[in-house]
N, C-alpha and C positions, 0 to 999 in steps of 0.2 A: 637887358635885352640887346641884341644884335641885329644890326641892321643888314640884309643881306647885299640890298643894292646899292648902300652907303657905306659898307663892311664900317659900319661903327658902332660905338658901344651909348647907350645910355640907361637914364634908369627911370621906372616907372614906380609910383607912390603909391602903397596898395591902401585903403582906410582901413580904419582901426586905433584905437588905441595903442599910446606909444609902450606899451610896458608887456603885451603879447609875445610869447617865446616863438611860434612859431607862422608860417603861410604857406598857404598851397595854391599854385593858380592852373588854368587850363585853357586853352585855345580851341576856337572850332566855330563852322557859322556865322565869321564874323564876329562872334563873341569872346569878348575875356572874362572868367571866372575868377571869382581869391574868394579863399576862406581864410579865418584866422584863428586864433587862440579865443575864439570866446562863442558862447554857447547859441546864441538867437538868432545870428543871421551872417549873413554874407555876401558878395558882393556880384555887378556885374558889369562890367562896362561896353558899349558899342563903339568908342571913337577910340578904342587902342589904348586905354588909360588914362586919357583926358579928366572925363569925367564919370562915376560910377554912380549908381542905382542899387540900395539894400533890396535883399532877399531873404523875406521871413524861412526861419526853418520848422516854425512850432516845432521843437525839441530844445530839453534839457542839457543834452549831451553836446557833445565840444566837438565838430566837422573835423576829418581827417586829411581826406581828399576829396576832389570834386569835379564834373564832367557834365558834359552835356552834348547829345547826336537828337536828331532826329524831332527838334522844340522839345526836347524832354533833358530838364535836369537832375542828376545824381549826385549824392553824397553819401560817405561810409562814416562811422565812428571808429574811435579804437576800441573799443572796449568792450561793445555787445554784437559785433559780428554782422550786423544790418547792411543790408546798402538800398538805400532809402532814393527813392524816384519820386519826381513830378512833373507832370504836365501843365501846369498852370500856374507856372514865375511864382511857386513853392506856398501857395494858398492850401493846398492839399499834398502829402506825403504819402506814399504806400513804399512794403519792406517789399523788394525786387532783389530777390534771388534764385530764380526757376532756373534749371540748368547747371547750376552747381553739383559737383560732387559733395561725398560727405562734411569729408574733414572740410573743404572749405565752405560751405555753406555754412560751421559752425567758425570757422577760424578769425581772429581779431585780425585785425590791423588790414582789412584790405585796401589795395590801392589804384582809384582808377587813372589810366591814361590814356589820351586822346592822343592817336597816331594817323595823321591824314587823316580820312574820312572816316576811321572807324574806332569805335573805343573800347578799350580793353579793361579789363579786371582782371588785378593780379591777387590770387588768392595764396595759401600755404600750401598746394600740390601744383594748381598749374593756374597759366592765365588764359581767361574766357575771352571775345568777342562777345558782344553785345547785338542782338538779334530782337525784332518787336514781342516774339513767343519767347524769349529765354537768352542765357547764356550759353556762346559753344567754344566749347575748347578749343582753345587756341594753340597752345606752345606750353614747356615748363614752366614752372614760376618763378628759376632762376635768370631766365632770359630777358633783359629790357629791349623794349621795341621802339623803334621812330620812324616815320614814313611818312609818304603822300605820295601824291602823281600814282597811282597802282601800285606802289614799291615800298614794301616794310622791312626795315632790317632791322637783326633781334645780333645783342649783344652781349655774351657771358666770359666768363672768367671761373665758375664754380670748378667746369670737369676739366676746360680747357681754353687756352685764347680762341676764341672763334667771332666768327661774322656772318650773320646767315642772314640770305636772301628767301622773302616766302611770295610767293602771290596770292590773289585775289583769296585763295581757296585754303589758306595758311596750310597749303603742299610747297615743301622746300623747292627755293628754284636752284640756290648754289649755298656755298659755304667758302666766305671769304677768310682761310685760316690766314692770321698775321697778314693780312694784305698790305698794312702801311704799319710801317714801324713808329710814325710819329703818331698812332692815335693812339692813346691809353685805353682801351677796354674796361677800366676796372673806374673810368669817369665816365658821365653822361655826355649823349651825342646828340645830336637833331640834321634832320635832312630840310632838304628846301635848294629848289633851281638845280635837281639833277644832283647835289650834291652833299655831302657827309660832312658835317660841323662835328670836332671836337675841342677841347681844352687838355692845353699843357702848359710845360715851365718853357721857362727861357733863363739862358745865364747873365743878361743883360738886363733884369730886370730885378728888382727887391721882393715882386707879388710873386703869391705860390702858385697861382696859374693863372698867365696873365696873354697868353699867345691862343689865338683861336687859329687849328689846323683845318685845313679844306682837303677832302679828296672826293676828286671828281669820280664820279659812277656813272655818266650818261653813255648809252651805250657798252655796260658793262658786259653785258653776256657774248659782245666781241671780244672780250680781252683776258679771258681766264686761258690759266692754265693749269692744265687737272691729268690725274691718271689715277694708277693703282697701286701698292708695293705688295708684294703677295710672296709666299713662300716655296719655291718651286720645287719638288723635294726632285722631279724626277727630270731639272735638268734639261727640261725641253723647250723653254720660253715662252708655254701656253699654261692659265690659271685653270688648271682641269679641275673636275668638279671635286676628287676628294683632296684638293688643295686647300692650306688654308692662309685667309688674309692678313698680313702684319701690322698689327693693331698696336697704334701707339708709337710708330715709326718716325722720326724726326728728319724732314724734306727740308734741306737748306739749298738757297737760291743766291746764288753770286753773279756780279760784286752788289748786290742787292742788301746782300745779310738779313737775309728776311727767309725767317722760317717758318713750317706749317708741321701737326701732328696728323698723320692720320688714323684717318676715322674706326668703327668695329668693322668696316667692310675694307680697310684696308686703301679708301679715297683719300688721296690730297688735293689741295684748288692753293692757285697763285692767282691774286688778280695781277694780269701781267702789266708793269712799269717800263720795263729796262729793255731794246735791245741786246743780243748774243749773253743775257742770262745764261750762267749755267747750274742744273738742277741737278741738285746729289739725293740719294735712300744713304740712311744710316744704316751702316750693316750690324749685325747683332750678335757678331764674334768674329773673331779675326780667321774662321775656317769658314767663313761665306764671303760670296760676291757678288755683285751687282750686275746681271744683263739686261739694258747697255750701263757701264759704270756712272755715265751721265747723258745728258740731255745740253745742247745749246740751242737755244729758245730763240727762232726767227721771229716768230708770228704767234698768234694767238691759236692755241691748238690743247685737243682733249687726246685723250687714251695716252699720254706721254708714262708708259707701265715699268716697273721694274722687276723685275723676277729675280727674287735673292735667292741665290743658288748654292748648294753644301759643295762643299772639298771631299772626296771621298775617304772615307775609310779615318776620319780623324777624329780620336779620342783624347780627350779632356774633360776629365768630372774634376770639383775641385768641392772642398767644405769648409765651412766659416763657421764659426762658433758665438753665441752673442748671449752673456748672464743679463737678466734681466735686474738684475740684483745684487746688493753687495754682499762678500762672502762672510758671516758672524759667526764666532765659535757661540752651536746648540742651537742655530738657526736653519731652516730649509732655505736654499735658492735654485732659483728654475733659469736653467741654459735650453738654446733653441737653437740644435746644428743642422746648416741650412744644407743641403748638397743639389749640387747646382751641374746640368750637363750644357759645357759651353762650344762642345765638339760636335760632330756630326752620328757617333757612331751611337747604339741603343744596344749593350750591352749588361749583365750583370754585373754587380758590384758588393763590396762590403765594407760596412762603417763598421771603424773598435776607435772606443771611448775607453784613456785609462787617468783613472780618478788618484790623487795622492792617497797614502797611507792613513789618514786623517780623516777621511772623508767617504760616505758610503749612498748606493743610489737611494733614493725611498720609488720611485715612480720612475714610466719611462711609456711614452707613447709616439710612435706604435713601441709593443712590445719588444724586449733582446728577445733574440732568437740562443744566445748565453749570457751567464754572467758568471767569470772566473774570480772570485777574487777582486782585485779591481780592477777587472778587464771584463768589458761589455760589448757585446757585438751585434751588432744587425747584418740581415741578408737580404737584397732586393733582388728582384727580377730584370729591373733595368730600370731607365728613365728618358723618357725623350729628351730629342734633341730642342738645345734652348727654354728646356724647362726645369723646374726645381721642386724640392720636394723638404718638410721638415722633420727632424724629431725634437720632441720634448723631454728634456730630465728633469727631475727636482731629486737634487743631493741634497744631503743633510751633513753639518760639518760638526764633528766634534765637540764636545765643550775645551779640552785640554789647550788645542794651538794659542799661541800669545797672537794676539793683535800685531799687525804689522809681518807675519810671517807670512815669506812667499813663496809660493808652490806652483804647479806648473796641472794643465789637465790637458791631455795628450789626445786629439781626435784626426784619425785618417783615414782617405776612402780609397779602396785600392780597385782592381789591380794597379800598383803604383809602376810597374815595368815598363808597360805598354802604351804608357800615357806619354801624350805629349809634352805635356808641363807640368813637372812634378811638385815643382814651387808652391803650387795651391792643391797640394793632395792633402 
């Protein structure tokens, strides 16, 4: 346990038996809950750990996690999907799961946790809020939550590093992508006095996480820094409507070295640290650029947008080839030539595939449009800019060739003249 106004560390003695593999405890109301490894009861304490008071569970089964809002406590199992309520310090048990979707109303291993004032249930699709009538969806189930004071922040690492701010009404208030490079996302946090507790290493120390980091959030919603990166085909510095957003785009902030991804609508957010920051868009071929190329960050400010803008008239398709498989005389293997436009311009094009002597197609999706010999060709229409597109083969290779014989399989996408860089054709 962490003391916050003593920033120190001690330890609290949960009962039980000393030979139990595991514990789960929970906060809230002045109350500490544990549960342990054993099936009948579990724990409660009112003086912070002092001293504890057993809680019949009338059940067979072995407590997983455990909560409690509202004088009512909860406990789940792993193993039969229940999450089991009582109002009256566990004399009486009822299964409380109203409000669940399917899968999780059947799914094991739920887990509850008490964030501030409110407790959550994280099932296999998403996590609930705890409501007198039911449970209401809250967030994914990949997300962990810690909060109090009105402020919940949910932390994942599944699709992407992120940091999200929700309120009262779990409606997103912001998305703190990478806002501090010393907290690990992928470790457990807790909030308390305005501020975000995590754990990490230290080089100065033998223990593998022995440094608890602090970042301050009071008054956060003065200190972001947010915009857009969007794709401006036509050049004009405004996200018009048949624009689209660049999703996935990697915003680095200097001398900060703190980076963010943005979102499907093409948002980034810096919780801003640093005076004269400067904020870059990754551009996404070397035939686009960035209007303004960057940002120096006086102050805390929104709309800070980039508009990644095309180079006219600049072509560059290039194709990569990738077997999935090693090549066995009298065995099939499947290649997948990827062709990739990294230029600006949406032109037609044609891929020829030519196979050795040895070797002959069996399959080919999509379709050649020929196959000479061992010369196979496709014919597209075009392919947008900064997109890609596949084919599939599956050759089949001779029985004759000796093991260890090297050959070569030839794939080019033309027109190779007019390109800019012929290196990747």
């Amino acid at each position: 346990r962490y003391n916050i106004a003593g920033e120190t560390l001690d330890t609290i003695i949960i009962p039980g038996i000393s030979d139990v593999t595991y514990c789960n405890f929970s906060y809230g109301d002045g109350q500490l809950l544990a549960s342990r490894d054993l099936p009948s009861a579990f724990w409660r304490s009112l003086d912070d750990g002092i001293s504890w008071d057993s809680i019949p569970i009338t059940s067979n089964f072995i407590p997983y996690t455990n909560g409690l809002i509202d004088g009512r406590l909860f406990l789940t199992h792993q193993n039969i999907g229940d999450v089991l309520m009582s109002d009256d310090l566990g004399q009486t048990w009822v299964d409380f799961r109203a409000g669940l979707g399917f899968q999780d109303n059947h799914a094991w291993y739920k887990q509850l946790h008490r964030v501030g004032d409110i407790l959550l249930l994280e099932g296999a699709d998403s996590t609930y809020r705890y409501t007198p009538l039911g449970w209401q969806r809250w967030s994914k189930s990949d997300v962990k939550w810690t909060g109090g004071d009105g402020h919940y922040f949910g932390w994942s690492v599944a699709q992407e590093r992120q940091l999200l701010v929700f309120n009262e009404d779990a409606s997103l208030a912001t998305r703190l992508d990478s806002s501090n490079f010393l907290l690990d996302l992928s470790l457990p946090m807790s909030y308390g006095n305005h501020a975000l507790y995590g754990i990490g290493q230290s080089a100065l120390s033998a223990l593998l996480y022995p440094v608890i980091y602090k970042l301050n959030v009071n008054g956060f919603e003065n200190g972001l820094v947010s915009g857009q990166v969007f794709l401006d085909a036509n050049s004009n510095g405004f996200f018009d409507p048949e624009e689209a957003p660049q999703v996935g785009n990697i915003v680095s902030s200097k001398p900060l070295n703190s980076v963010t991804t943005t979102n499907s609508y093409g948002d980034y957010t810096f919780l801003f640290w640093q005076q004269n920051d400067t904020i870059r868009p990754q551009l996404p071929s070397p035939y686009y650029s960035a209007q303004p190329p960057y940002y120096i960050v006086n102050q805390a400010a929104a709309s800070l947008d980039f508009a990644i803008q095309p180079q006219p008239d600049a072509l560059d398709y290039n194709i990569h080839a990738t077997a999935h498989n090693v090549f066995r005389p009298g065995f099939p293997t499947n290649i997948t030539l990827t062709c990739s436009n990294l230029g600006t311009v949406d032109q037609p094009f044609t891929v020829t595939a030519i196979l050795p002597g040895f070797m002959h197609l069996d399959a080919a999706s999509p379709a050649p449009d020929a196959v000479v010999e061992d010369t196979i060709t496709w014919t597209f229409p075009g392919l947008q800019s900064l997109s890609s597109t596949d084919i599939l083969l599956t050759v089949q290779t001779e029985i004759f060739p000796a093991l260890g014989t090297v050959f070569d399989i030839r794939t080019e996408l033309g027109p190779v003249e007019s390109d800019l860089n012929t290196s990747n054709n």
